[in-house]
Backbone bond lengths (Angstrom), bond angles and torsions (degrees), N, CA, C in turn:
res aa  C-N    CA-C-N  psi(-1)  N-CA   C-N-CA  omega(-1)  CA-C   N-CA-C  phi
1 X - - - 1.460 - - 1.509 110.65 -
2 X 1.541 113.03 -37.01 1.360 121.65 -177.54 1.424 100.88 -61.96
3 X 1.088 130.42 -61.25 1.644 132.78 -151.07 1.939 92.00 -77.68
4 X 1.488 114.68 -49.62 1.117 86.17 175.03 1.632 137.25 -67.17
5 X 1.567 119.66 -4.04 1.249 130.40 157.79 1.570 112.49 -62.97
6 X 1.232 119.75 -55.84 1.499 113.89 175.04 1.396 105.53 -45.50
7 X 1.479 121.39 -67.22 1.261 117.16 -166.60 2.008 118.37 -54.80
8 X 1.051 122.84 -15.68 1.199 112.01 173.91 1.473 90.45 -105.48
9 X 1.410 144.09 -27.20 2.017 96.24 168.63 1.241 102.65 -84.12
10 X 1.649 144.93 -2.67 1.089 116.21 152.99 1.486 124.44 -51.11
11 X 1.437 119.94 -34.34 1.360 116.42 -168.91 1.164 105.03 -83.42
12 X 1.459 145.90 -62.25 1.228 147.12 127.99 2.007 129.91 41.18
13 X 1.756 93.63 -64.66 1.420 123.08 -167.90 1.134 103.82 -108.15
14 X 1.632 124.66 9.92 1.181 114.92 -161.99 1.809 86.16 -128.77
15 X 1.453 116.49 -24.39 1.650 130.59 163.84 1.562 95.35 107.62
16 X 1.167 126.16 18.38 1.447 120.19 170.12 1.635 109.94 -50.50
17 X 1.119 113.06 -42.22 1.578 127.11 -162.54 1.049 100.80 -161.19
18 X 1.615 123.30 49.59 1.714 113.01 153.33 1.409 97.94 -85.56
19 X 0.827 117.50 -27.31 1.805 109.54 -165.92 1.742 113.05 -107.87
20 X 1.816 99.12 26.55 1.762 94.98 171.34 1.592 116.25 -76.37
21 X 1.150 125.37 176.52 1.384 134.27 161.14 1.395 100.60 -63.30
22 X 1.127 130.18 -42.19 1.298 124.69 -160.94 1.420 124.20 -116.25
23 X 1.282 107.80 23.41 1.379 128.15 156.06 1.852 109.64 -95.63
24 X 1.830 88.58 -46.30 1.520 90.67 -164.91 1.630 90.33 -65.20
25 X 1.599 147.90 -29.15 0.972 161.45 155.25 1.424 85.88 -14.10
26 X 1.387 104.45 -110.67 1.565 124.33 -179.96 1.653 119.28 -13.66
27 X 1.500 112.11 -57.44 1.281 104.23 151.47 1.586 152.30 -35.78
28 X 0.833 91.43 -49.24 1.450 115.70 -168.72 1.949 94.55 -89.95
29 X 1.400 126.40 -24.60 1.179 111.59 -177.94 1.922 119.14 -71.71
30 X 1.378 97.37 -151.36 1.742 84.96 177.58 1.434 109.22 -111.95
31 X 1.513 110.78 13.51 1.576 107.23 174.75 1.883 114.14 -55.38
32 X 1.154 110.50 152.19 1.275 112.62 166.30 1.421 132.39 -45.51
33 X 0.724 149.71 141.37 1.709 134.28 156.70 1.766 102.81 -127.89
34 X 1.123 99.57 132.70 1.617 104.90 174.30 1.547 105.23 -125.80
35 X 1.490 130.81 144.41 1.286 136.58 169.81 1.132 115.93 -117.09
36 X 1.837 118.31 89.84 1.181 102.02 166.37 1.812 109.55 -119.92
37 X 1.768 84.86 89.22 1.829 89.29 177.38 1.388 107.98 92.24
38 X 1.161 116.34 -35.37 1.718 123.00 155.37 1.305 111.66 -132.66
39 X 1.347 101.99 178.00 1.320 108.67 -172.97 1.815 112.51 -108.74
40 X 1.307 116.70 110.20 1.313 141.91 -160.78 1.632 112.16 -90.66
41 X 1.484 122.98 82.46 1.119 114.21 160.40 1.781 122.69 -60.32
42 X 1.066 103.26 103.83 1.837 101.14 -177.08 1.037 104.89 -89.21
43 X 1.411 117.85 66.44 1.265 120.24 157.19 1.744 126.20 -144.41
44 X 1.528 99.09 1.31 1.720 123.28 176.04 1.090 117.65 56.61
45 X 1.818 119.76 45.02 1.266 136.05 144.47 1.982 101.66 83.91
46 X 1.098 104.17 -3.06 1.230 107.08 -162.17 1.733 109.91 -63.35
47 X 1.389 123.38 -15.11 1.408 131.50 142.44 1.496 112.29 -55.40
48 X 0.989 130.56 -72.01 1.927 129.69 -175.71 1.927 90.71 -65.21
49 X 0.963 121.64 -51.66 1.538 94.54 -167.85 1.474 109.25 -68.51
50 X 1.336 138.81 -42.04 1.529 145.36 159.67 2.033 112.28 -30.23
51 X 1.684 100.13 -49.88 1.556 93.61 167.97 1.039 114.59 -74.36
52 X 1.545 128.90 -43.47 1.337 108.64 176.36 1.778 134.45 -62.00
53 X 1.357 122.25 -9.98 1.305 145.13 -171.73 1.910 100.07 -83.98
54 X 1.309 101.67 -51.75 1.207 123.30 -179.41 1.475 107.42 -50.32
55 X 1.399 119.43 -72.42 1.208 142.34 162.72 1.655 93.05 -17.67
56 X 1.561 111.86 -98.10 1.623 124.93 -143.66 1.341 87.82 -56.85
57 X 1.287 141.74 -12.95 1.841 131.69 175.43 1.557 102.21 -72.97
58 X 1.711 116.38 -52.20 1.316 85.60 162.13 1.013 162.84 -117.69
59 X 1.755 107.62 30.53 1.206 115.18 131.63 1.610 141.90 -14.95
60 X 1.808 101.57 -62.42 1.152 105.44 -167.94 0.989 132.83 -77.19
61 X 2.103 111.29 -19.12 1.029 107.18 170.92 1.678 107.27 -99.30
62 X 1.175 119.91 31.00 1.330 113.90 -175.13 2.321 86.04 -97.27
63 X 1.245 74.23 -50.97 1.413 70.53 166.91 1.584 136.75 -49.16
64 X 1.865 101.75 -53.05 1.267 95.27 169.40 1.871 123.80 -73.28
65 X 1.185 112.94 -3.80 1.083 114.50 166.62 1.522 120.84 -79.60
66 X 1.263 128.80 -15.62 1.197 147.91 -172.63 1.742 95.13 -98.83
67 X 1.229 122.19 -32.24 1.400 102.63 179.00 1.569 117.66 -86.39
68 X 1.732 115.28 -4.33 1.206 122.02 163.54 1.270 114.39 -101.87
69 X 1.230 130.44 -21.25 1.716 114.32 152.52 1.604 119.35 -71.33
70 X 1.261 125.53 10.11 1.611 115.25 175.02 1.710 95.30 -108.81
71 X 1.684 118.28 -23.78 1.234 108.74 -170.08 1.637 118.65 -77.97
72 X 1.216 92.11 -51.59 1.448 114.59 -164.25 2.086 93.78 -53.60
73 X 1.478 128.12 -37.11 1.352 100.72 161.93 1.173 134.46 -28.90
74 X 1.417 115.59 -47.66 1.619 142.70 -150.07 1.562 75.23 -91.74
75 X 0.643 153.84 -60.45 1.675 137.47 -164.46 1.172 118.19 -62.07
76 X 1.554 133.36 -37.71 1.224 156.64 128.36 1.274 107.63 -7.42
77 X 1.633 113.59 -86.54 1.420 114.23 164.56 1.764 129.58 -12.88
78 X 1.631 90.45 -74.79 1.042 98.47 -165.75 2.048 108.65 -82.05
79 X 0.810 145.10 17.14 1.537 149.31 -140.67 2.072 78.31 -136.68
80 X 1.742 110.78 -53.78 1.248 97.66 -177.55 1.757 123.98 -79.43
81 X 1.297 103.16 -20.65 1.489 108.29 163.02 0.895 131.45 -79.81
82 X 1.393 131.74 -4.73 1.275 146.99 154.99 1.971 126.70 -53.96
83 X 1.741 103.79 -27.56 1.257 128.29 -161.26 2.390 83.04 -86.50
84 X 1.302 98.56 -19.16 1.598 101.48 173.37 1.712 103.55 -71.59
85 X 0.905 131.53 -22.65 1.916 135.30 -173.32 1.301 95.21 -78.41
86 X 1.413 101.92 161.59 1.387 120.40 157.59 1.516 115.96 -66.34
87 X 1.673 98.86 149.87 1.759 92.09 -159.33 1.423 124.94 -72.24
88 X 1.262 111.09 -17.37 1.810 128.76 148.30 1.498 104.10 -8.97
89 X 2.121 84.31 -96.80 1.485 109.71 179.53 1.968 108.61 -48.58
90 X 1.033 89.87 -36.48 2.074 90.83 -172.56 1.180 108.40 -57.13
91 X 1.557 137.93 -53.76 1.575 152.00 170.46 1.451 105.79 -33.55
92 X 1.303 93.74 -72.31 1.838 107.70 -176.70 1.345 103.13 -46.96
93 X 1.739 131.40 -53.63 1.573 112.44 -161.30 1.642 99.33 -72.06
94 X 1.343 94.75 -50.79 1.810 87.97 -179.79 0.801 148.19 -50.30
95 X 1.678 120.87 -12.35 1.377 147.84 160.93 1.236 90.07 -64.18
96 X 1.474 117.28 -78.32 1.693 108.36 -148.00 1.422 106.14 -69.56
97 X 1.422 115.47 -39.60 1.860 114.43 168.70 1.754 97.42 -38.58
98 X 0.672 129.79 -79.22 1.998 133.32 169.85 1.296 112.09 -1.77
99 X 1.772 108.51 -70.38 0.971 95.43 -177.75 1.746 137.22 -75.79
100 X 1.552 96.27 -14.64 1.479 105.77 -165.93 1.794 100.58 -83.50
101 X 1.275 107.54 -16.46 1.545 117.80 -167.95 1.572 90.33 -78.19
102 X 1.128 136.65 -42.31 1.542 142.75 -160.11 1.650 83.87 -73.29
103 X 1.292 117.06 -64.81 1.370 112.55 -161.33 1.576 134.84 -54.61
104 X 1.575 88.06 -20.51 1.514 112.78 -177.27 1.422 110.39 -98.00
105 X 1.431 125.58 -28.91 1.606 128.98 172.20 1.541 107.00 -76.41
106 X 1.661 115.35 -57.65 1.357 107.98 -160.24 1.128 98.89 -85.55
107 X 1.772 150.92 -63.88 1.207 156.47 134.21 1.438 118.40 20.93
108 X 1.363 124.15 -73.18 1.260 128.18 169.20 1.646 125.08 -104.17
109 X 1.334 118.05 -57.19 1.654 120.36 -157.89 1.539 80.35 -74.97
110 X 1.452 150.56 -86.14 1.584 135.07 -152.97 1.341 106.88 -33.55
111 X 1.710 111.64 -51.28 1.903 90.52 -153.97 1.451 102.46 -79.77
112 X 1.742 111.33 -9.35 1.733 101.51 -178.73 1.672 100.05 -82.80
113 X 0.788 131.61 -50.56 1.785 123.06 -179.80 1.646 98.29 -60.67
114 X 1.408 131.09 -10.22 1.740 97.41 175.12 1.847 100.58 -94.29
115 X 1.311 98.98 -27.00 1.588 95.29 175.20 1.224 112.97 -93.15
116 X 1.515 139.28 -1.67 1.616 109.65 139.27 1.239 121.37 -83.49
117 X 1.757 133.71 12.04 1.129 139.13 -174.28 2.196 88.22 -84.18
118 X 1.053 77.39 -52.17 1.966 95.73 178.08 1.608 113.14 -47.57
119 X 1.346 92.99 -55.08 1.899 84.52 -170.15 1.455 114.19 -101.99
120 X 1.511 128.33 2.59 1.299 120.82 165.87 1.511 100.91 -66.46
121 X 1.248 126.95 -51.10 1.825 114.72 -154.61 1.761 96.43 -73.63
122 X 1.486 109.45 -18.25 1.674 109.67 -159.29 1.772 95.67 -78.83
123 X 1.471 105.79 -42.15 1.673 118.81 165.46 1.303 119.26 -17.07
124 X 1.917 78.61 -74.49 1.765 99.09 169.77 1.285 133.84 -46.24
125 X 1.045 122.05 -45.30 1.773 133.82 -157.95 1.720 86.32 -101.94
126 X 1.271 146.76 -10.85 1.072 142.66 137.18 1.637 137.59 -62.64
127 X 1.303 97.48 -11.11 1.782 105.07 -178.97 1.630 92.88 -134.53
128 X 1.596 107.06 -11.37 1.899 83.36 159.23 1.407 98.95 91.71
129 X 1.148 123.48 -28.24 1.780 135.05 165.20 1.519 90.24 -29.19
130 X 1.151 167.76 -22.02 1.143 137.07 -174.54 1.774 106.72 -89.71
131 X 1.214 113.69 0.70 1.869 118.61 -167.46 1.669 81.56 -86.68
132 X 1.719 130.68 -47.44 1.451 115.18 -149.61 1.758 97.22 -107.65
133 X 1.387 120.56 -4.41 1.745 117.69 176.56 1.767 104.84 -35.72
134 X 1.464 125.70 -33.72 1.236 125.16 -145.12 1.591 98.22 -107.42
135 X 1.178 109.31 -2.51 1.843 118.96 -157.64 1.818 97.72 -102.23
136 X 0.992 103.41 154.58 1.852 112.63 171.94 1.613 106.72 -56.73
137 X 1.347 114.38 -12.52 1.827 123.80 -154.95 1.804 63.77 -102.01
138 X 0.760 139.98 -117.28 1.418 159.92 -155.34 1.419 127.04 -48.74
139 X 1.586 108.88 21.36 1.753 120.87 -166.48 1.616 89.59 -91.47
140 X 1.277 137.66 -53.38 1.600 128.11 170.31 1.665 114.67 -38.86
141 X 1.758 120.23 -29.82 0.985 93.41 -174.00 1.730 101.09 -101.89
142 X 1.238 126.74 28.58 1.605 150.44 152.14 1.453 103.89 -68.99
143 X 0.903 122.83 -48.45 1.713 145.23 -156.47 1.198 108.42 -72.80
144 X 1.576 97.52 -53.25 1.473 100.70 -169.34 1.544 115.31 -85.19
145 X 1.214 113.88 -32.05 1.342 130.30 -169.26 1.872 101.24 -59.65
146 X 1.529 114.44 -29.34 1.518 133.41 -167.79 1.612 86.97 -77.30
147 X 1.313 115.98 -65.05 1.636 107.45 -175.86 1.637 119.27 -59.56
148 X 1.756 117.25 -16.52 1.123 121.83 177.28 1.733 106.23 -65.67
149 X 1.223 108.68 -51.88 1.499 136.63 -171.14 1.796 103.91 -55.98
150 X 1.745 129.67 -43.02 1.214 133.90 -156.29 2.360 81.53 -108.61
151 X 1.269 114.06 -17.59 1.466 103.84 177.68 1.890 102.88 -72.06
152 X 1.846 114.86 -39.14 1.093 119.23 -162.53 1.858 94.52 -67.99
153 X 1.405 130.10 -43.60 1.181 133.91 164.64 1.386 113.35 -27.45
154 X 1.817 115.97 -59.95 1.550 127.17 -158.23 1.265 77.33 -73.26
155 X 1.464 167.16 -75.24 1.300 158.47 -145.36 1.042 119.88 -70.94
156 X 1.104 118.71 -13.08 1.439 121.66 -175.90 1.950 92.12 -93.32
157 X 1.334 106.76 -58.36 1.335 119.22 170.55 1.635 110.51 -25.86
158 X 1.517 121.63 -71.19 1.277 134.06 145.15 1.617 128.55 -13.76
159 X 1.247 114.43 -56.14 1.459 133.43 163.97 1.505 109.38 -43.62
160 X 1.227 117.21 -45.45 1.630 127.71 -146.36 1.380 87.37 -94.96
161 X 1.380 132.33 -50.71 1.628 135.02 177.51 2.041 100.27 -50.26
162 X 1.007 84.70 -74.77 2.106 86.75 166.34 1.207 102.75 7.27
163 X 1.751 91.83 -92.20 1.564 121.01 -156.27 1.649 96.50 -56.11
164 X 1.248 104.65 -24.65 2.185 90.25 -159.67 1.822 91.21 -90.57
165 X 1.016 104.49 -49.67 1.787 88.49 170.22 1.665 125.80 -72.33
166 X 1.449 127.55 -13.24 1.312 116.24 166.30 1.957 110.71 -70.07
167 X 1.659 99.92 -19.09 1.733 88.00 174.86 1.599 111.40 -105.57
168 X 1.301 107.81 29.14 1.330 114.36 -173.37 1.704 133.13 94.12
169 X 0.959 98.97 -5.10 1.515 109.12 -161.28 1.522 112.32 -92.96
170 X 1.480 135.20 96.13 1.208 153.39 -160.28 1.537 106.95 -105.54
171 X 1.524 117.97 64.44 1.242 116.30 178.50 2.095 134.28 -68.23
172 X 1.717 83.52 -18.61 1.888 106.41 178.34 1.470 103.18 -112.22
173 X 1.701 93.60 148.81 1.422 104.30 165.33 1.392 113.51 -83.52
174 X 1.476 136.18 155.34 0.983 142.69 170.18 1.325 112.99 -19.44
175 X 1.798 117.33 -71.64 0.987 136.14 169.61 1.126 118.08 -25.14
176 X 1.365 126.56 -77.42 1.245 132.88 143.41 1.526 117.90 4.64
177 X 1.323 124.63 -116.27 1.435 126.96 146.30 1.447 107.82 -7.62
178 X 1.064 166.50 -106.84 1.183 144.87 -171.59 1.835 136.52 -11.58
179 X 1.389 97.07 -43.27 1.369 118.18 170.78 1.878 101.78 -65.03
180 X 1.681 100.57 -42.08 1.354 95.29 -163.21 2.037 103.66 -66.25
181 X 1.364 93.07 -39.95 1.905 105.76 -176.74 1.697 110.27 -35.23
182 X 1.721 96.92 -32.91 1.426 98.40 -167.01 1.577 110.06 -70.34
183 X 1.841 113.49 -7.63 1.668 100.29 -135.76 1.761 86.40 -70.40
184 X 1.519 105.54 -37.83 1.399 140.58 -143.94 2.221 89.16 -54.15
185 X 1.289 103.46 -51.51 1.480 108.08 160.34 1.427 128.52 -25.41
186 X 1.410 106.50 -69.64 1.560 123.19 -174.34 1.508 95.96 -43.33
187 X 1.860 114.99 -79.27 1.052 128.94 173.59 1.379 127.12 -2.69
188 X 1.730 100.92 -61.09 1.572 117.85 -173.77 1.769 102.72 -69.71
189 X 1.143 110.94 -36.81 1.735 121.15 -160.56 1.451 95.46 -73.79
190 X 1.748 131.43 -39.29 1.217 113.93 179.43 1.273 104.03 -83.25
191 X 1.312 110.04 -68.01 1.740 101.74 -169.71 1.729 135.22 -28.88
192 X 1.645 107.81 -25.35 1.331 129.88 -179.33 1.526 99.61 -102.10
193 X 1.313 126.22 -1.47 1.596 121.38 169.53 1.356 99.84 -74.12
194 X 1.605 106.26 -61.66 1.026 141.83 -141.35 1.892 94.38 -63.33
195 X 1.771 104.45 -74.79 1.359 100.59 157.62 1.206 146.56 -36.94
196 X 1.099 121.84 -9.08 1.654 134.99 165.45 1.332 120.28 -108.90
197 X 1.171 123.68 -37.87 1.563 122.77 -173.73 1.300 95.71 -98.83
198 X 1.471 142.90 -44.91 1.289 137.61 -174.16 1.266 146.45 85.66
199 X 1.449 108.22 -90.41 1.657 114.40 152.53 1.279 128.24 -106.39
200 X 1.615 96.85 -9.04 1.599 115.10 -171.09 1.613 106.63 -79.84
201 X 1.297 109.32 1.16 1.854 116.13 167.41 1.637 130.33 -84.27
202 X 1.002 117.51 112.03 1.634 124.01 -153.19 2.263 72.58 -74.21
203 X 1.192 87.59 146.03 2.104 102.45 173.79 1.520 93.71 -74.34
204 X 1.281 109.44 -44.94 1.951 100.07 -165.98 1.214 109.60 -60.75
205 X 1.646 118.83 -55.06 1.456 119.33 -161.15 1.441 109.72 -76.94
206 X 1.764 118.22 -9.96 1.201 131.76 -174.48 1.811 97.51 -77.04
207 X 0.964 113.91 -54.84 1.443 122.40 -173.44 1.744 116.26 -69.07
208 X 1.608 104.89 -28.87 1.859 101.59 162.61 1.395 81.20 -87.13
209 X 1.151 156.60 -99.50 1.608 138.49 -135.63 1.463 104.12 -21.40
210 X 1.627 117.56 -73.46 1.515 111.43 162.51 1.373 138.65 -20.84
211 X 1.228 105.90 -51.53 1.570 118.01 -175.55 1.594 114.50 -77.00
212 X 1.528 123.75 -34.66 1.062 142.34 142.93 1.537 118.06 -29.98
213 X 1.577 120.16 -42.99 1.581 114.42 -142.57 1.605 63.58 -105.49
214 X 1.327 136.31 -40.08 1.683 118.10 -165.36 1.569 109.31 -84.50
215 X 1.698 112.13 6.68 1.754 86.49 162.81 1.428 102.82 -110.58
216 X 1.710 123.58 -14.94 1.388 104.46 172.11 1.395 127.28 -71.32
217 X 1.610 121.13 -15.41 1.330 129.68 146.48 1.281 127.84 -31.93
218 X 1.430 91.16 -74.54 1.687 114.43 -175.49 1.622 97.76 -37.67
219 X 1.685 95.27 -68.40 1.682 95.03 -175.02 1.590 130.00 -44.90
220 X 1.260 116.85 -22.59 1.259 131.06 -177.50 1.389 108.96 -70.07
221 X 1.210 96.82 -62.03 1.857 99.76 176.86 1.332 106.01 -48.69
222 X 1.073 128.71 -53.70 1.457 132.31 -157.45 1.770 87.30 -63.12
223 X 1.376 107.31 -80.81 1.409 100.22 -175.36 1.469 135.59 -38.22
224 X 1.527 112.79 -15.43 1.166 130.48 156.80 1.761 116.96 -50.62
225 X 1.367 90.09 -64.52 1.458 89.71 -179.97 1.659 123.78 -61.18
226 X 0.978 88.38 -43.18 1.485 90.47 -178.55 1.334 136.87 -60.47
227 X 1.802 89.12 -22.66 1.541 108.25 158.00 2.091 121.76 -75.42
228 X 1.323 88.74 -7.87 1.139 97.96 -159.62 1.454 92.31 -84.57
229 X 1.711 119.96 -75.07 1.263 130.87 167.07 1.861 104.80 -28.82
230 X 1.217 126.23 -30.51 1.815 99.92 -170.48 1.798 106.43 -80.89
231 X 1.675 115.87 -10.15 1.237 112.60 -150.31 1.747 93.73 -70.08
């Protein structure tokens, strides 16, 4: 208990986190504070260890939600290139594409996007991030929250392809859908810039980095195909 008291007024006095939300939180609450020679949260961190617990949960499903919005394209893909086979072979993939697509949307990617819908704001209102969203200290996490908001769109977008190919309805070409697989990328590349570097991201060079990562994409697909069409 001792050493972990040193270690947070070391961090503290040293400005690691004098100036968090959730110190000034801690401060400002009615916990005790005593100073004798350090500075003694009497309360055994169990606020900072609770955000941090909080946090790596949603992480993980931000993650596992991110590994069913990059897949479920590729199912798309392949569910509509399949309608190229003979209708034998075509029945059979589309059945089982069916079923594995159900398993991977409702199974995993829904309940991880409703529970990182759940623990990002709970994050927030736990580290107090909602006092600095509006401040120059806290305009990245403005930023990001906007790409969170236009990602819940691309999934929903995603959702709607689901439903129109589980009743048959193949409105995109592959190609198409491919371009879309990439958007899910961009998304991840700012939001995880954004979350790590923070304020230390200039908006201009942030937005050509973006614009950059969506034509070497773009180009890829294309060159994909084209490799594809000579075989």
């Amino acid at each position: 208990m001792g050493q972990d008291h040193y270690k947070m007024d070391h961090r503290i006095r040293s400005g690691k986190y004098r100036n968090g939300p959730l110190i000034q939180k801690i401060k400002n609450s009615k916990w005790k504070i005593v100073r004798t020679g350090f500075l003694v949260l009497n309360f055994d961190f169990h606020i900072l260890r609770m955000y941090q617990y909080l946090k790596a949960i949603h992480i993980i499903f931000v993650v596992t939600w991110f590994a069913g919005i990059f897949y479920m394209p590729r199912f798309f893909i392949y569910n509509t290139e399949a309608g190229e086979k003979p209708d034998i072979e075509k029945n059979i993939l589309r059945k089982q594409f069916a079923i594995m697509m159900r398993r991977l949307w409702i199974g995993i990617t829904w309940p991880s996007a409703i529970l990182t819908l759940i623990f990002g704001p709970v994050v927030m209102g736990y580290g107090h991030w909602e006092k600095t969203i509006f401040e120059p200290a806290g305009r990245w996490l403005l930023i990001k929250l906007i790409f969170v908001i236009f990602l819940y769109f691309y999934f929903i977008s995603l959702h709607r392809i689901y439903k129109q190919q589980l009743r048959g309805i193949f409105k995109y070409t592959s190609q198409q859908l491919r371009i879309l697989n990439e958007v899910a990328t961009i998304f991840l590349v700012a939001i995880v810039m954004l979350a790590v570097v923070k304020d230390s991201m200039s908006l201009i060079w942030g937005l050509i980095g973006l614009l950059g990562l969506a034509i070497i994409l773009l180009s890829a697909v294309t060159i994909y195909k084209i490799m594809r069409e000579r075989k």
